[in-house]
N, C-alpha and C positions, 0 to 999 in steps of 0.2 A: 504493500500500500504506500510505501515510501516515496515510490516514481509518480504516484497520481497529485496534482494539485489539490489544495486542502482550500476548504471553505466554511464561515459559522455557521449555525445551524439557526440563527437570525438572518444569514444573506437567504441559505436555502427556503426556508420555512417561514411557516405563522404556528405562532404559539398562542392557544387561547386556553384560559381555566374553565374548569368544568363547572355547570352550574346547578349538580342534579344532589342535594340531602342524600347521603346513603341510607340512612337510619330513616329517615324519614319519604323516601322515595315510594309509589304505587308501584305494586308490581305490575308487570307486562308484558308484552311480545318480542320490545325491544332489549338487547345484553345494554348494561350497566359493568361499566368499568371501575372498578375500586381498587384501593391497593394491596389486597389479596390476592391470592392466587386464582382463586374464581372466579366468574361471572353473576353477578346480580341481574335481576330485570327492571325493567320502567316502562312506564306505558304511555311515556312519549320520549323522544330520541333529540338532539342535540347537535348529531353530525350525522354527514350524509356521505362519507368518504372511507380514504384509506389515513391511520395515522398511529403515528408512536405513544403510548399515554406512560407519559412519567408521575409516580407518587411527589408531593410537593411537600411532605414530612416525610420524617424518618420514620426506617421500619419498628425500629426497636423503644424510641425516647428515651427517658430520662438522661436527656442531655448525651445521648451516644450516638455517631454518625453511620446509618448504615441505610441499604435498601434491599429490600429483597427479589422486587421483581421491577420490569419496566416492561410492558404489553403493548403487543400490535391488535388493532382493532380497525376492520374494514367497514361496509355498509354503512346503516344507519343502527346507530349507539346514543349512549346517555355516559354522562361522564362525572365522576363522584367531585366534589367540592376541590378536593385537597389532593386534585389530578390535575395535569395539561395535556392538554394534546397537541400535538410538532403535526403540521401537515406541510406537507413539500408545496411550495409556489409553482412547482412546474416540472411535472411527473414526468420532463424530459432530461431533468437534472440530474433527480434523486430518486430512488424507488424508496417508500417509506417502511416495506417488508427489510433492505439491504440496511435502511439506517437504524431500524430497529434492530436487527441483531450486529452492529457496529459497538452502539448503543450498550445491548445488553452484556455483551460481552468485555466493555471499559467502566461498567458500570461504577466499577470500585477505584479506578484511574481517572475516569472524565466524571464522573458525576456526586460522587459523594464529599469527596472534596469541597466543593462548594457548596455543600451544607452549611449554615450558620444558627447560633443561636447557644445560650448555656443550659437552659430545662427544656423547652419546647423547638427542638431543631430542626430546621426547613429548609427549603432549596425558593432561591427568588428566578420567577421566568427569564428577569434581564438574565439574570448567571447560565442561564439556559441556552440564551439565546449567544453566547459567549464560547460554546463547545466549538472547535473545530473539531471536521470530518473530513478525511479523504475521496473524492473523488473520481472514482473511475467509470470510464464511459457506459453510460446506460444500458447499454445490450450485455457485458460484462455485470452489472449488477442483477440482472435479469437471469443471467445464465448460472450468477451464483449459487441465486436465491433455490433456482429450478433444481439446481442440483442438490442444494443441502437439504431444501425439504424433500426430495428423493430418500435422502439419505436419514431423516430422523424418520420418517415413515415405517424404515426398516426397523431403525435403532429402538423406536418406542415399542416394535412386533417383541425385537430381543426382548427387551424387561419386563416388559409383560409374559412373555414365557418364562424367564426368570422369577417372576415373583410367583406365579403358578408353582414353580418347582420348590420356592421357598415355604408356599402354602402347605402344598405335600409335607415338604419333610414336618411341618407342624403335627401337622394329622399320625405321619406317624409316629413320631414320638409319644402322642396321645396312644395310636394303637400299641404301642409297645407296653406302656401304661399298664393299660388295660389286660393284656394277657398277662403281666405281672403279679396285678394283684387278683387276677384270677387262677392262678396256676399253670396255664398252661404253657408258658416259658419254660417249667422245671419237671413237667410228665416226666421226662426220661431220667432225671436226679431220681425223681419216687421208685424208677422200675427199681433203681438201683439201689435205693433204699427202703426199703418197704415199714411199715408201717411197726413197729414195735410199742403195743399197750401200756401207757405208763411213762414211754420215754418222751419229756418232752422234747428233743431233738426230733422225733420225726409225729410225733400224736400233739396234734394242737391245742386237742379237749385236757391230757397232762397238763400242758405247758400254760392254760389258762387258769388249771388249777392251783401252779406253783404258784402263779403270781399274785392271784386274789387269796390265799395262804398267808404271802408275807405281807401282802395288804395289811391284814388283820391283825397280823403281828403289831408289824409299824404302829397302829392303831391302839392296839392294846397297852404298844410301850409310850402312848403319848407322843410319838413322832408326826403322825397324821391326825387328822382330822378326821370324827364317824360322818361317813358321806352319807346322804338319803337315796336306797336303793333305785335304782333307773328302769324302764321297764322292759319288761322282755320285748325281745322281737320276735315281731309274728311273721307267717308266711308269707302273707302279704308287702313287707317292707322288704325281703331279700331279694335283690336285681337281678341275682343271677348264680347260678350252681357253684360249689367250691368243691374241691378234690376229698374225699372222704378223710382224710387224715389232717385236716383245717375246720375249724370252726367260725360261727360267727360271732362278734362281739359288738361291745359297744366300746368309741375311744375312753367314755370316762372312767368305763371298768380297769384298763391298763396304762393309768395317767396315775403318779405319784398323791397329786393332790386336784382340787377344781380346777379349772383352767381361770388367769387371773391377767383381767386388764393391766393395762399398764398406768403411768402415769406421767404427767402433762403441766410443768408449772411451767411460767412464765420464760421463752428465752434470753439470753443476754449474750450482748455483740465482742466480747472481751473472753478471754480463756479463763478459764476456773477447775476444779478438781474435777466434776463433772460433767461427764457427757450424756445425751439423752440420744438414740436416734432418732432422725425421721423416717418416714412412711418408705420414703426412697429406699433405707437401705436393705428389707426386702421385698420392693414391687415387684424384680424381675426373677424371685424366685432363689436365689442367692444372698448373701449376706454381705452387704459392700460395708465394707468398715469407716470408708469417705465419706459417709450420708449421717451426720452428726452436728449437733448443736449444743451449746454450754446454756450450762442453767445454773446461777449461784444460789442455790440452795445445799445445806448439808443431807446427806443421805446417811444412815448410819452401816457400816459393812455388813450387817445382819440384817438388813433392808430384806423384803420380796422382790422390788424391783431391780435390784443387780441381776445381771444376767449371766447362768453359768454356762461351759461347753457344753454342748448337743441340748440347751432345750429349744422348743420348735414356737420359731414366734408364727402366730395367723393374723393376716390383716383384717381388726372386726369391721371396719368402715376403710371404703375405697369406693372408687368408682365398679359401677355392675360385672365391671370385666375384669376388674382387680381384686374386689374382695375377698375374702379366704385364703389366699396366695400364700402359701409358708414359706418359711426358710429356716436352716437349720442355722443358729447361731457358734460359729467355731470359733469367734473370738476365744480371749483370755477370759477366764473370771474375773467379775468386778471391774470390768473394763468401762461398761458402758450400762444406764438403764434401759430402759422401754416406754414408750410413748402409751398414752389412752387409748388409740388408736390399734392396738396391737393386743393381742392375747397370748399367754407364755401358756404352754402347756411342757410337760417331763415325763417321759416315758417311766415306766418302773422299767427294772432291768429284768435279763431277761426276752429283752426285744430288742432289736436291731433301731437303731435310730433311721439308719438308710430306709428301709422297709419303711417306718413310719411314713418318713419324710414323702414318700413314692405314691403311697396310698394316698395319704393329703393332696399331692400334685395333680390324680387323676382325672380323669373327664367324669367319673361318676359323684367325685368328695366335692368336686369343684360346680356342678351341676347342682347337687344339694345345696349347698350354702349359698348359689346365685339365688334358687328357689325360696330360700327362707332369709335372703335379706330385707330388712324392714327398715324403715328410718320418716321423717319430716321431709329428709331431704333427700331426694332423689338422687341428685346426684350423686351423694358419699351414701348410699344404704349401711345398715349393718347388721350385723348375725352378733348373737347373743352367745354368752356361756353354756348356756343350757341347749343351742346349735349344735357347738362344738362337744359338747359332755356327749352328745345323743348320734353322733354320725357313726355310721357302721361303718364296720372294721373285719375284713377278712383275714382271719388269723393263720397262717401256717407254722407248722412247727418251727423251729428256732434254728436248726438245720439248715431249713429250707429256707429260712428269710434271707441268709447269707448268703444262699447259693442262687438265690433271684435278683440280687441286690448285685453280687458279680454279672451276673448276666448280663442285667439291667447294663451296668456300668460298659461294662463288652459293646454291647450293640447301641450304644450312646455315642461310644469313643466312636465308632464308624461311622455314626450320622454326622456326629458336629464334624467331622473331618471334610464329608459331602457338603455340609450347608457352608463350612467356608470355602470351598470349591465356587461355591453358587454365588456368594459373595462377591467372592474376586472378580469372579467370572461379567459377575453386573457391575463393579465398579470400573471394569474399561469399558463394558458398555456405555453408561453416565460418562467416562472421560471421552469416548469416541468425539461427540459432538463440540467438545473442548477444543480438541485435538486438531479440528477439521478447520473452526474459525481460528484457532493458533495462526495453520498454519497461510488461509487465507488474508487476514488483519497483520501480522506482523512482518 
């Protein structure tokens, strides 16, 4: 672009602001251009052309320079308050598809820069009309255009097969899920271990009994707390068959004590002894030790809400997609507390923490607690104690949790290995069209 003479985008063009309320616009037949990624409607239109529509604030504010998008729009459009639109003087100069991705592609070069302001930061149309642009002869900008949108046509086919394939592997990691906490992952473990009465390494109904045993123990020695018995489960609530050498239970029957909120004082911007986390650090199913906040308040070491290794935090309130979400805490003891927002539960021993965790994660424990979230607010629902005391639990011998939990692990290690495959695979897809204006612009 260096050899083509260069022109403002004031000689090229007219710049007009947009005069359409976004918030307050009618819907309609006609697109509405905003400074999202989408299109709105209106149901009267404003231009009747081809043109560039620049946002006229920043994407992000509080005083920080940035944009995220700059949109081409043809026909007849509606154009939001805190937009312009660039239309070319004379569609023999300039195509405004070629200055748009000129445009979009210097965005962070030619156009952010001239942002101004310390809280409310804005871009002025004079500073607009002040961009130089390279020009090259019109049938050259035509020929560009024809070709790159050939070329993302293809590129958008790719990721979109891509994401299809990322879709999949969701699914199956859910399938895999699912044959785990139903057995059928570990059939051929059972041929080979069969069934010994009494043992709880391979007899579930044993292994349930060890544990509700030392329950009572603990109980008796004042360690726990007497729970109020939970109800049976009837025919009617079991999903789905388990391998005869498994039983059903409930979690609260094999949880140390009730499962217990957490707690939520006031944060503070300064470092102190205490950390609290947030909801972040496990939305994604894992325990980020970076998703943390100080709260100056003393907590005393014997606190409930210190968190020790392997107990299982559940998110009581999130969003419908997020709710119930576990994650197994591997921190250090006493490192960190837990939010209100969260429920600690503790395996008694005996049980495989992995298994628990697996179960929790399924499409059936996670289906349940979407079903019985309740709340004011829609948005963050939430599942209660008595949710989580009462979700069923397929129990295999202690043996067998291990040996599903290795499995599990096995045929995880070969997914995530595929899905960053998929990954990479889409992120030079996403740089192709980088790649293309690279090398056409510079």
């Amino acid at each position: 672009m260096k050899k083509y003479p260069k022109k403002t985008i004031g000689e090229l063009c007219d710049i007009q602001k947009g005069e359409t309320g976004i918030v307050s616009a009618i819907p309609g037949e006609y697109p509405l251009v905003t400074t999202g990624k989408e299109r709105k409607t209106s149901a009267t239109y404003q231009f009747d052309t081809k043109a560039v529509c620049i946002p006229l604030v920043s994407s992000s504010g509080h005083g920080k320079k940035s944009l995220n998008y700059v949109h081409y729009q043809e026909g007849k459009f509606a154009l939001g308050t805190i937009l312009a639109a660039i239309i070319p003087k004379n569609n023999t100069d300039i195509s405004a598809a070629f200055l748009h991705q000129y445009l979009l592609f210097y965005k962070n070069i030619k156009i952010v820069p001239l942002m101004r302001g310390a809280a409310n930061v804005s871009l002025a149309v004079k500073d607009i009309a002040k961009i130089e642009v390279p020009i090259p002869p019109i049938n050259e900008q035509k020929d560009f255009i024809f070709l790159f949108n050939k070329l993302k046509k293809f590129n958008d086919l790719l990721i979109q097969e891509f994401d299809s394939q990322e879709k999949y592997i969701s699914q199956l990691k859910q399938a895999i899920l699912q044959e785990a906490i139903a057995g059928q992952l570990t059939a051929e473990w059972r041929d080979r271990n069969p069934m010994q009465q009494g043992n709880p390494d391979t007899d579930a109904a044993a292994l349930l009994a060890k544990i509700k045993a030392e329950k009572q123990q603990l109980i008796a020695n004042g360690k726990l707390r007497k729970e109020k018995p939970l109800p049976k489960i009837s025919p009617d609530e079991v999903p789905f068959c388990v391998p005869d050498n498994w039983v059903w239970c409930r979690l609260g029957e094999i949880i140390k004590e009730n499962p217990r909120n957490g707690y939520s004082p006031k944060a503070v911007s300064y470092p102190t002894s205490v950390k609290t986390l947030k909801l972040g650090a496990t939305t994604w199913g894992k325990f980020n030790p970076d998703e943390y906040k100080y709260i100056d308040e003393e907590i005393p070491s014997d606190s409930i809400f210190w968190l020790k290794k392997n107990d299982i935090l559940i998110q009581r309130s999130n969003s419908l997609d997020y709710v119930g979400v576990s994650a197994i805490y591997d921190g250090e003891d006493n490192q960190f507390i837990y939010p209100d927002l969260m429920i600690k539960v503790q395996m008694m021993q005996y049980l495989s923490i992995k298994f628990s965790y697996l179960l929790l994660s399924s499409s059936m424990t996670r289906k349940y607690f979407r079903n019985l979230a309740k709340g004011a607010q829609k948005s963050m629902p939430k599942i209660t104690q008595g949710v989580v005391l009462n979700t069923l639990f397929p129990l295999p011998p202690l043996a067998e949790q291990k040996a599903i939990v290795e499995e599990v692990d096995y045929l995880m290690k070969i997914i995530d290995q595929l899905e960053e495959q998929i990954k990479h695979r889409k992120k030079l897809a996403e740089e192709l069209m980088q790649t293309v204006l690279r090398e056409a612009f510079e």
